[in-house]
ROPA-279134 format. One record per residue (C-alpha): residue in one letter; z, y, x. Coordinates in steps of 0.25 Angstrom, whole numbers, plus 5000, padded with zeros to 4 digits. Layout:
<sites>
AZYX;...
</sites>
This chain:
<sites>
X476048764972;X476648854962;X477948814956;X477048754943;X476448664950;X477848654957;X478548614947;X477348514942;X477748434956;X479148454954;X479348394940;X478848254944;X480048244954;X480748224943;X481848094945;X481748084928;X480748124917;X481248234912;X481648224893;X480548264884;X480648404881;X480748454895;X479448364897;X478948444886;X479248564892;X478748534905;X477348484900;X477248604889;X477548704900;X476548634912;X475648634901;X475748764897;X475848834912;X474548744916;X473748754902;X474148874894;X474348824878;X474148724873;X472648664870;X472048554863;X472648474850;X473848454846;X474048284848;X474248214835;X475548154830;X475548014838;X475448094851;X476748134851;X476848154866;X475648234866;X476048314854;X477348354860;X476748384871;X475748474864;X476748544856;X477748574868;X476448654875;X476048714861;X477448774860;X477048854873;X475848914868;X475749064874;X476749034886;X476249114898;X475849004906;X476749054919;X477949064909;X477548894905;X477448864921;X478748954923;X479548854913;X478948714918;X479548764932;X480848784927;X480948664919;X480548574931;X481648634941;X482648604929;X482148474927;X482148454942;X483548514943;X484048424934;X483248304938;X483948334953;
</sites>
């Protein structure tokens, strides 16, 4: 199991969900360490879930995949750490 897929375990430990932007974060990072950039349509204005989500993985456009995964790891220890 490499520490990814680690840290995909690790994060539904969680006591509390973590706040918005760090969920953001997390889902923009998987998504760009799993997928590469972003793909499809853009969702339209009353998915505004969708559209954020869209948009916090559009902002990573270009990020070396390793780097993406790299990042979601530290997130998840610091989100662990302070869940503890």
């Amino acid at each position: 199991m490499s520490t990814f897929e680690k840290a995909q375990a690790d994060i539904k430990t969680l006591k509390s969900r973590p706040g918005n932007d760090d969920m953001l974060f997390l889902y923009a990072h998987y998504k760009q360490g799993s997928a590469g950039d972003v793909s499809g349509k853009r969702p339209g204005m009353l998915d505004m879930v969708g559209r954020a989500k869209y948009d916090a993985w559009a902002k990573l456009e270009g990020l070396d995949s390793a780097e993406a995964q790299a990042r979601y790891v530290s997130k998840v220890k610091e989100l662990l750490k302070a869940d503890g």
